[in-house]
C-alpha positions in Angstrom: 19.0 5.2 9.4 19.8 8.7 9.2 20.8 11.5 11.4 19.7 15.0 10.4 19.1 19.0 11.5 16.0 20.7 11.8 16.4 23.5 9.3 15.9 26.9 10.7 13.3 28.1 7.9 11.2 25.9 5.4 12.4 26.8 2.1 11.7 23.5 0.9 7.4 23.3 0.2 7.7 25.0 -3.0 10.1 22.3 -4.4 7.7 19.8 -3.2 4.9 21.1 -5.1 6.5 20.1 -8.6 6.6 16.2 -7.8 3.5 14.6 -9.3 1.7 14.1 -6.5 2.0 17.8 -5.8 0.8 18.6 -9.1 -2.5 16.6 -9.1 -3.7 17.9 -5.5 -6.2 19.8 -6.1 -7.6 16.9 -8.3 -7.7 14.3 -5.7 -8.5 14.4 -2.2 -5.5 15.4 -0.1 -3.3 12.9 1.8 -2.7 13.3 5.5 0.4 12.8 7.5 -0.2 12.2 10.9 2.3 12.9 13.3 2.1 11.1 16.9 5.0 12.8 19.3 4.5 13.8 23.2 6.7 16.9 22.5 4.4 19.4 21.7 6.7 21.5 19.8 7.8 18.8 17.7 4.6 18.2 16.7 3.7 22.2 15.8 6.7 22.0 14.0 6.0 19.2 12.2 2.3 20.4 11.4 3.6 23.9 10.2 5.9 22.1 7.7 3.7 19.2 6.5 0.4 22.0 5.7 3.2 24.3 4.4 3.8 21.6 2.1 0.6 20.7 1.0 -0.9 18.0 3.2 -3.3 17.7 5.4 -1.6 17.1 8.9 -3.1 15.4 12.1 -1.1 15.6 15.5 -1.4 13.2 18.5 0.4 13.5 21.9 -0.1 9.7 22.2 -0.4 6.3 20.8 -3.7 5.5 22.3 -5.0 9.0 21.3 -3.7 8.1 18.0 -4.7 4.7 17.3 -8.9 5.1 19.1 -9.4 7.5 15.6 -11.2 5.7 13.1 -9.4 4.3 10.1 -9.6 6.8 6.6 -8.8 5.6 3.8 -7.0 8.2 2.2 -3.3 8.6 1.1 -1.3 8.7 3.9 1.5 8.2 6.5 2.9 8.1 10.3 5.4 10.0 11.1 6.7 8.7 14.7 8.1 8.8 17.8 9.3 5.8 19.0 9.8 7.2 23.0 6.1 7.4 23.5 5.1 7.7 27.3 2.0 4.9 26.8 3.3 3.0 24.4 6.8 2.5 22.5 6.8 3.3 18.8 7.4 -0.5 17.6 4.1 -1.4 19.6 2.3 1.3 17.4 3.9 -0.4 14.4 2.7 -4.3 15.6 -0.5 -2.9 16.5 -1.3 -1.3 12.5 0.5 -3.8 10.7 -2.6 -4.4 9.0 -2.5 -1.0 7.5 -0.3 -1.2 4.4 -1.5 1.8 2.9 -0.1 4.0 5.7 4.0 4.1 5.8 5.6 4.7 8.9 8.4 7.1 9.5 10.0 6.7 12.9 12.0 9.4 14.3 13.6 9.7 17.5 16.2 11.3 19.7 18.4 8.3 20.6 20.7 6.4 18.1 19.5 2.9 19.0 20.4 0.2 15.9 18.9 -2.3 17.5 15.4 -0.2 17.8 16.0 1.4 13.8 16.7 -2.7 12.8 13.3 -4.1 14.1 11.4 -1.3 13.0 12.9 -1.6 9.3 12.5 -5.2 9.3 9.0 -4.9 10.2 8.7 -2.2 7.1 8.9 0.9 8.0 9.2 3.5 4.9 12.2 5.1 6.9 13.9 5.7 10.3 14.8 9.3 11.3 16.9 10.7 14.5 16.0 14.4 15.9 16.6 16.8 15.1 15.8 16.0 11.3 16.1 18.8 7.9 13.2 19.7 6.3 14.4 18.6 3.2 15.2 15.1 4.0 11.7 14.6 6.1 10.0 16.1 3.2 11.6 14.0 0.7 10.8 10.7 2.9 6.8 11.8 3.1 6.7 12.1 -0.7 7.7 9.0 -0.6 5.3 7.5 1.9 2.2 9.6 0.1 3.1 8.0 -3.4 3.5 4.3 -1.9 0.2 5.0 -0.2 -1.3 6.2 -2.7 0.1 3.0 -5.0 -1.7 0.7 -2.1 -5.0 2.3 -1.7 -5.2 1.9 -5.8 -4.6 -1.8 -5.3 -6.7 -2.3 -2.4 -9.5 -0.3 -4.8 -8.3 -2.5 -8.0 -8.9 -5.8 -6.0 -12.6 -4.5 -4.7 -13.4 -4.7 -7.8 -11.9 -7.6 -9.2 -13.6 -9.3 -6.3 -17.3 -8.3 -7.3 -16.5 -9.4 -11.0 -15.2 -12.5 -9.5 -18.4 -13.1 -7.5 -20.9 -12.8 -10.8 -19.2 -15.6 -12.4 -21.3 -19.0 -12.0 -19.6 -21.9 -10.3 -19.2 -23.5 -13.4 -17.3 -20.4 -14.7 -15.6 -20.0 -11.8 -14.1 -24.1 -12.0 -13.1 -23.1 -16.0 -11.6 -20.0 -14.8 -9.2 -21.6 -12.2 -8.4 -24.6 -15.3 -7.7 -21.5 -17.8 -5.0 -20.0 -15.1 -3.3 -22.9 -14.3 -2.0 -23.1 -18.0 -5.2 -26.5 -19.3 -6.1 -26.4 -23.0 -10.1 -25.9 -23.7 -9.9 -29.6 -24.3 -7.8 -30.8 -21.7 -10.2 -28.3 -19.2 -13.2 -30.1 -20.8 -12.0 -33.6 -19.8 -11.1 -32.4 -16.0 -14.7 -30.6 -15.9 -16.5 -33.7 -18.0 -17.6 -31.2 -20.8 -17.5 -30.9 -24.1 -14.3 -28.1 -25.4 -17.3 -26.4 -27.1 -18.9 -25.6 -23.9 -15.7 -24.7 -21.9 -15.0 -22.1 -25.0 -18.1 -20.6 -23.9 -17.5 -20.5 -20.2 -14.4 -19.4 -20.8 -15.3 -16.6 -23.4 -18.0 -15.6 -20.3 -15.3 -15.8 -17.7 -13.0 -13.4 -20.2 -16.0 -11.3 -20.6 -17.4 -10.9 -16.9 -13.8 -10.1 -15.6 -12.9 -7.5 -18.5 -9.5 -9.3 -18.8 -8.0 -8.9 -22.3 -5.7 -12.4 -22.5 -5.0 -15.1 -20.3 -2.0 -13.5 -19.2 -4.3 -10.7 -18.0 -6.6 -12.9 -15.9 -3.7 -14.9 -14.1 -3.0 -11.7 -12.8 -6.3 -11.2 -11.5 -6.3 -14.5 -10.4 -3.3 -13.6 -8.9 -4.4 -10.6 -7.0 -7.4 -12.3 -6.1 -5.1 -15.0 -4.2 -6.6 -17.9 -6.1 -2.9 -19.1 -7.2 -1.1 -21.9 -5.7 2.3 -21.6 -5.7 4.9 -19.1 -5.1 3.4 -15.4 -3.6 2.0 -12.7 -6.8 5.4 -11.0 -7.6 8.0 -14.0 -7.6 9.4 -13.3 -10.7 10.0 -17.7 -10.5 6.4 -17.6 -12.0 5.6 -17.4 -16.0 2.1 -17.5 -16.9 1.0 -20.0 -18.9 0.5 -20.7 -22.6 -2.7 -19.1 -24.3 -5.1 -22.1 -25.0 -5.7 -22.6 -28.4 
């Protein structure tokens, strides 16, 4: 949790146009940073430095304004208030927690721990107190953009893992799940009743159809695709298995 000043005069936008994100803008659609406050002058504020940054900036007075617009997808991120008058700021959060690619920074004008606690726990990219610097809030959005950003590229990587995953014939599919769970061609063969010469051709289908590159590469598509048992994608408890020969 920190506690910050507003800075008098935004000096800081031109800084923030060297980080990479910056850099490829006018490349790439721009991300948006919406800002829900019922202080109206907060949220011009807030606009006038996010625009003078670079982004794309959407105000709202109020949750329920704020959460009845349709759902972009888009690099993105919250900034706010956690006082609302409709509905408190950790509401908000419980209500999107669906919406991983859009971090949430929480500002407010009361130090409350208890408040900054739940919302952190409950993953928010960062907890602010009024009257915040430019600098630091501009820092923290970078950082909100890029792990957008980093989401919506997953959520896009596993879209299309999930069509490649749906050509595969259920046959290919059955030799695929044997080939990530560490069997041999032979030892797949027996638990499928084939012969290892026709698993080697499932399986050389099943490399081919998902565009993975080694075994290593389609566990983690397996992986992304939730078809693992086991501990969650990312516990670094997992190895992936042996090649088959």
């Amino acid at each position: 949790m920190l506690t910050l000043a507003w800075g008098s005069a935004v000096t800081t936008p031109s800084r923030v146009a060297d980080r990479p994100e910056a850099r490829s803008r006018a490349a790439a659609v721009k991300p948006t940073v919406f800002v829900v406050d019922d202080d109206i002058s907060v949220c011009a504020f807030l606009r006038s430095v996010v625009e003078s940054a670079g982004w794309r900036s959407e105000t709202f007075a109020s949750a329920h304004e704020f959460l009845s617009r349709p759902r972009t997808l888009v690099p993105s991120c919250l900034v706010l208030d956690v006082g609302l008058p409709d509905l408190n700021g950790l509401d908000v959060q419980q209500r999107i927690a669906d919406r991983t690619d859009m971090p949430i920074i929480f500002i407010t004008g009361h130090t409350d721990v208890a408040v900054a606690v739940s919302a952190m726990k409950a993953g928010a990219a960062e907890f602010l107190i009024k009257p915040c610097q430019v600098d630091v809030l501009l820092k923290t959005i970078g950082r909100a953009v890029e792990q957008s950003t980093a989401a919506l590229r997953l959520e896009v990587e596993i879209q299309t893992l999930r069509g490649r995953y749906a050509e595969l014939s259920s046959r290919e599919r059955e030799v695929m799940a044997l080939v990530v769970a560490g069997r041999l061609n032979k030892q797949a063969g027996g638990d499928l009743g084939i012969s290892e010469i026709t698993v080697k051709g499932h399986r050389g289908n099943v490399m081919r159809k998902m565009n993975a590159h080694s075994v290593p590469d389609l566990v983690t598509m397996a992986a992304l695709l939730g078809l693992l048992p086991g501990p969650a994608f990312g516990d670094k408890r997992r190895t992936a298995p042996a090649a088959a020969r």
